[in-house]
RODO-2510 file (C-alpha; in nm, 4 decimals, decimal comma):
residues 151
     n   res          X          Y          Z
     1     x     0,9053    -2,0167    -2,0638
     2     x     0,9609    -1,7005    -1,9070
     3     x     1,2978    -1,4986    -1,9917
     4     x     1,5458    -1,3171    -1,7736
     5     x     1,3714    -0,9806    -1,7356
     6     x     1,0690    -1,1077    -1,6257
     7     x     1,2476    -1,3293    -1,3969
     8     x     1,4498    -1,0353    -1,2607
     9     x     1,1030    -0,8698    -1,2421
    10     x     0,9584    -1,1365    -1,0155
    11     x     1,2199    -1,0874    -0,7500
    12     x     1,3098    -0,7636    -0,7873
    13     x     0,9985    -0,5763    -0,9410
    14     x     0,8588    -0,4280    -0,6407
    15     x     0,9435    -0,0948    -0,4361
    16     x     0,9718    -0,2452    -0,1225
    17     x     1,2204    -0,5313    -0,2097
    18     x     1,4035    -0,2646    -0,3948
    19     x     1,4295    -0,0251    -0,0587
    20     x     1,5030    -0,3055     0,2089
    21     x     1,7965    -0,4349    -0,0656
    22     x     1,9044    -0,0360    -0,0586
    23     x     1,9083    -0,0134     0,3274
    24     x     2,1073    -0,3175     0,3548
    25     x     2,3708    -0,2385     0,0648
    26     x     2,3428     0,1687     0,1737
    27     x     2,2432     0,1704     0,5138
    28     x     2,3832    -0,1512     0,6184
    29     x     2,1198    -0,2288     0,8555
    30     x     2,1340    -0,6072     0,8666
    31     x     1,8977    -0,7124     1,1305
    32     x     1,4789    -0,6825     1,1213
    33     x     1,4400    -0,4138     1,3895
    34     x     1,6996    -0,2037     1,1891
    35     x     1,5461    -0,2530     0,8592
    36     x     1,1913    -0,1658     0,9924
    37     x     1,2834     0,1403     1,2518
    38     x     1,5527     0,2716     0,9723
    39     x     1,3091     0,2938     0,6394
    40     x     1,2308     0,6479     0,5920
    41     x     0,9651     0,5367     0,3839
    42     x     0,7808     0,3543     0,7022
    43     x     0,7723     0,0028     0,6057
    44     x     0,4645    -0,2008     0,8045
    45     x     0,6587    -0,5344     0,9964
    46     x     0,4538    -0,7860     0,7961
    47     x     0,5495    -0,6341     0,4454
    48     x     0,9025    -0,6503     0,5576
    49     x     0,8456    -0,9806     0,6655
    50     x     0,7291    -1,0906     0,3305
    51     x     1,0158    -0,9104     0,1321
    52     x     1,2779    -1,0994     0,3343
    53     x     1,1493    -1,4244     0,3090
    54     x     1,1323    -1,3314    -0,0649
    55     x     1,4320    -1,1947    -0,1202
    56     x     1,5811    -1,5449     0,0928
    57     x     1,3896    -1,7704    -0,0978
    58     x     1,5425    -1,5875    -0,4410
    59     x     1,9467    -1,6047    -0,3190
    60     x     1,9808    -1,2618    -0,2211
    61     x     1,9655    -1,3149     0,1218
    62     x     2,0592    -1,5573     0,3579
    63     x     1,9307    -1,5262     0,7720
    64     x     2,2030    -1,6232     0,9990
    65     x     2,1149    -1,8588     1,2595
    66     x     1,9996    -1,7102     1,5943
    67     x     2,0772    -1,7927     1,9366
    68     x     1,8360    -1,8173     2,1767
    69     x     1,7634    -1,4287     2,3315
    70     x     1,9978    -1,3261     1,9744
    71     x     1,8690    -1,1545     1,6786
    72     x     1,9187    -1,3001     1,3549
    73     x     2,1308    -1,1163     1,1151
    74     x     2,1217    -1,0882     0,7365
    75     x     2,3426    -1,0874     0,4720
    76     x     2,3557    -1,0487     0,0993
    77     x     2,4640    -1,3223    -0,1166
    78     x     2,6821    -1,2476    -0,4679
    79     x     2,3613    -1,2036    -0,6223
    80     x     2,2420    -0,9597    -0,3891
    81     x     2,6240    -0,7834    -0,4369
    82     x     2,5209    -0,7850    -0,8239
    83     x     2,1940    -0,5873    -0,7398
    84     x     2,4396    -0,2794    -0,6823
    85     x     2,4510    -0,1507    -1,0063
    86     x     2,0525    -0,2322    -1,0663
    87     x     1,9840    -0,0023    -0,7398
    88     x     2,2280     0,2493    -0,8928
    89     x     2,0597     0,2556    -1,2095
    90     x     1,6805     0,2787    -1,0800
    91     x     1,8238     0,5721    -0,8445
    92     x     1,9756     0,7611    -1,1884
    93     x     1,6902     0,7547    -1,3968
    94     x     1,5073     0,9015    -1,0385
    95     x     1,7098     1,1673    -1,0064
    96     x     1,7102     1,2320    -1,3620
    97     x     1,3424     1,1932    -1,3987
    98     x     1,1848     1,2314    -1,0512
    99     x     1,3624     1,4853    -0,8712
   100     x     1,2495     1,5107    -0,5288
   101     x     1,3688     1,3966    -0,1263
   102     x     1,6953     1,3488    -0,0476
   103     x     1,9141     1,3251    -0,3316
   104     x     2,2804     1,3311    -0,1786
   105     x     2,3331     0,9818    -0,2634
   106     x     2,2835     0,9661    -0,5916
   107     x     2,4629     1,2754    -0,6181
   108     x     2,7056     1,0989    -0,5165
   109     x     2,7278     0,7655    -0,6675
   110     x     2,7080     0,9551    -1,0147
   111     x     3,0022     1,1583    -0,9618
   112     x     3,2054     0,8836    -0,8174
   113     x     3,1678     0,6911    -1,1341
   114     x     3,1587     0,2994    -1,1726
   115     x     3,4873     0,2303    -1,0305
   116     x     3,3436     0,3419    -0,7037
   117     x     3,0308     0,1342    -0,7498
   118     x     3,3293    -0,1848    -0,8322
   119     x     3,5297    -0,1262    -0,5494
   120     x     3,1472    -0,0532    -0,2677
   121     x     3,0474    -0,4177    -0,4425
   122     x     3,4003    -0,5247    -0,3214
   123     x     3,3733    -0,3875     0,0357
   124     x     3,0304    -0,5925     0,0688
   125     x     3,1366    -0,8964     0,0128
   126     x     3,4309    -0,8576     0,2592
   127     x     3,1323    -0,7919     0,5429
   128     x     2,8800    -0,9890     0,3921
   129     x     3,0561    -1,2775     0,2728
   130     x     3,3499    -1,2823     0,4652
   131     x     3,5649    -1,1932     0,1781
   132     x     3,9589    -1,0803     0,2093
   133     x     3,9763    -0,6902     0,2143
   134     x     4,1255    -0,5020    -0,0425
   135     x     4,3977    -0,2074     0,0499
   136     x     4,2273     0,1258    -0,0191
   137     x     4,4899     0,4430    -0,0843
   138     x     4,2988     0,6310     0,1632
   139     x     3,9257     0,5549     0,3753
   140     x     3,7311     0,3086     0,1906
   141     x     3,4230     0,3413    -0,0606
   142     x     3,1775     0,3714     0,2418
   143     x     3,3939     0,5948     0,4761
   144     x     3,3916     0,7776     0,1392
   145     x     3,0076     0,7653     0,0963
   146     x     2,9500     0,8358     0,4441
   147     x     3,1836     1,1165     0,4824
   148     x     3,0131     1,2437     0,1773
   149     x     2,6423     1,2607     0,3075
   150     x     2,7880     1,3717     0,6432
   151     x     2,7142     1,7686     0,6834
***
């Protein structure tokens, strides 16, 4: 019987389904052409492929249904919501550990503390899952994030 870390492991344990689950959490590139043009680490289409299906198959993603001529359009799932603090915490001991590329982000994310990584979880499931939106004093975590890595 296998126990929760290596189950986490099989969905999770692999640096591609890590980076498409940060470009659609970060970069919010939902749809296959975005995910595949957008990764700055040059994902090939069949590996992307694979880590969808994957990462559908596990309940982090679901694939909207497609119209004819329409591309389809995904979205993360609660679990995929609760990956946020996983991506967060892979991207700490990185910048703590493996310094290098662009580390803005991170920067970021560490100063903003967990309340901001609470209330960015919040804000996806309002566009991923259709949630009701929360009143912000001010912009909202990603108009904060993005005004942030904005020079």
């Amino acid at each position: 019987m296998e126990g929760p870390l290596t189950a986490a492991v099989e969905v999770l344990g692999d640096r591609w389904t890590l980076l498409v689950l940060r470009d659609v959490i970060f970069g919010d590139r939902r749809y296959f052409r975005a995910l595949l043009t957008g990764s700055a680490e040059g994902i090939a289409s069949n590996i992307l492929a694979d880590r969808l299906k994957r990462l559908i198959d596990a309940g982090i993603l679901t694939r909207g249904t497609a119209a004819r001529g329409q591309r389809a359009r995904f979205s993360l799932t609660e679990a995929g919501i609760r990956t946020v603090p996983i991506i967060f915490a892979y991207g700490e001991w990185g910048l703590d550990w493996r310094p290098g590329g662009d580390e803005s982000r991170q920067q970021f994310l560490r100063a903003a503390g967990p309340q901001f990584l609470d209330e960015l979880m919040d804000e996806l499931r309002v566009h991923h899952l259709g949630a009701e939106a929360k009143p912000y004093d001010g912009p909202s975590p990603f108009e904060r994030l993005n005004a942030a890595l904005t020079p």
